[in-house]
DOTIZA-172721 format. One record per residue (C-alpha): residue number from 1; residue in three letters; x negated, y, z. Coordinates in nm, 4 decimals. Layout:
% residues N
nr,rest,u,v,w
NUM,Ala,X,Y,Z
...
***
This chain:
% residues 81
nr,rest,u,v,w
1,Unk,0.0000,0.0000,0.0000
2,Unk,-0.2856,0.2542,0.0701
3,Unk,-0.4316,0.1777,-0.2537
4,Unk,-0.0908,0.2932,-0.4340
5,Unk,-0.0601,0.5722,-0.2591
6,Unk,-0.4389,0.7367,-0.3521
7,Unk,-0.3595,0.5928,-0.7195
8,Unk,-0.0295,0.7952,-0.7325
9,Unk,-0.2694,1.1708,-0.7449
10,Unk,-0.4818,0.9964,-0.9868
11,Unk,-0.1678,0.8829,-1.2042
12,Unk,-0.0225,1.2246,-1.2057
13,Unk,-0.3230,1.3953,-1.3064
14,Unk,-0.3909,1.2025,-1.5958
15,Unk,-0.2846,1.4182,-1.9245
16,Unk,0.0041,1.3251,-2.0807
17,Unk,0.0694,1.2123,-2.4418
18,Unk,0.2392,1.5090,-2.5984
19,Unk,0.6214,1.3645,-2.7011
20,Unk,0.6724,1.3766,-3.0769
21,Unk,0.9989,1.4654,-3.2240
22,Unk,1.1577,1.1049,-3.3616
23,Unk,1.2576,1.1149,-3.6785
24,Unk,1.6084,1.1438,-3.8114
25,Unk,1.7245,1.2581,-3.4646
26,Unk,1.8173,1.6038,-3.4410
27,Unk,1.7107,1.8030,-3.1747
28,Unk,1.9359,2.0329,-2.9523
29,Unk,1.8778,2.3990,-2.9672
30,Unk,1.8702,2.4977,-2.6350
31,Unk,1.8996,2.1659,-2.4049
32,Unk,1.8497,2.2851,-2.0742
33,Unk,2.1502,2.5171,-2.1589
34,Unk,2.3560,2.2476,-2.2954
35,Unk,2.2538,1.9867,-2.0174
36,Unk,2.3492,2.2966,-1.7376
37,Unk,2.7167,2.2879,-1.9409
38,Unk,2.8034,1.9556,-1.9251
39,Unk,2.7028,1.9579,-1.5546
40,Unk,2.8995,2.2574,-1.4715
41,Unk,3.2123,2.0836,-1.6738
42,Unk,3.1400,1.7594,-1.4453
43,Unk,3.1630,1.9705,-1.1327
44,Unk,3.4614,2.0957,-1.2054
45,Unk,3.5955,1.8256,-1.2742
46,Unk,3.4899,1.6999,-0.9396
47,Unk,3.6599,1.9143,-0.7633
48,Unk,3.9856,2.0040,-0.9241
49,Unk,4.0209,1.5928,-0.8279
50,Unk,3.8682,1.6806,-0.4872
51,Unk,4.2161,1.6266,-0.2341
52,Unk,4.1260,1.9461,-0.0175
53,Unk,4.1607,2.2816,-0.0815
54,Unk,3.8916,2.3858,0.1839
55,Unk,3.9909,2.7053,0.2720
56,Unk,4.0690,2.8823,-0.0835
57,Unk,3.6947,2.7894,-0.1152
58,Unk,3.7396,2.5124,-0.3780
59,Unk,3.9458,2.7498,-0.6036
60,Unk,3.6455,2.9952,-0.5542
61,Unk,3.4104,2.7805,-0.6790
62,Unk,3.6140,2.6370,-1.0240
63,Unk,3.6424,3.0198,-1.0996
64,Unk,3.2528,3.0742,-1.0668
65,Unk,3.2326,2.7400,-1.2931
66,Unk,3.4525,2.9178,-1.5224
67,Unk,3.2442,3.2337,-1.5421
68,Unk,2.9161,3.0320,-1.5494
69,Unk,2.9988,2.8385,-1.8092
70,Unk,3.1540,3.0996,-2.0375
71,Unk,2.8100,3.3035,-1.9670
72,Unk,2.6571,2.9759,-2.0809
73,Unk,2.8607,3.0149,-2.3866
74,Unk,2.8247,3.3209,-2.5090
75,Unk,2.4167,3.2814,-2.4517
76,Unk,2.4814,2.9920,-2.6955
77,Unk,2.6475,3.2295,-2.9059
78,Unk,2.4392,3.4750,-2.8910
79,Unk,2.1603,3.2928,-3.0090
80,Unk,2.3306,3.2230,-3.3153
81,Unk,2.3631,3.5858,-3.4072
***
């Protein structure tokens, strides 16, 4: 076990094979953008299903999803301009 855990420094400092793009497969735009959407549209679909209301608080929070994601949105758009 002590030998794995003075490898693990050594593993992570090893350089790291730069990832080519595969072939045929087309690459999203803007994926950490896209990837914080679908997130956001899981949460809220976590709690609209959630039985409590917690105070008003749960409301809150699917309106800030709402906003978020239309921000999201319109950076997407934007981009496209």
């Amino acid at each position: 076990m002590l030998t794995a855990v003075l490898a693990l420094p050594l593993a992570a400092a090893q350089p790291r094979q730069p990832t080519r793009p595969t072939p045929g497969v087309v690459q999203e735009p803007h994926p950490e953008i896209n990837a914080a959407i679908r997130a956001l549209e899981a949460a809220r679909l976590h709690l609209q299903r959630a039985a409590h209301d917690f105070g008003g608080h749960r409301v809150k929070a699917i309106r800030a999803i709402d906003a978020a994601l239309m921000q999201l949105r319109l950076a997407l758009k934007y981009d496209k301009e």
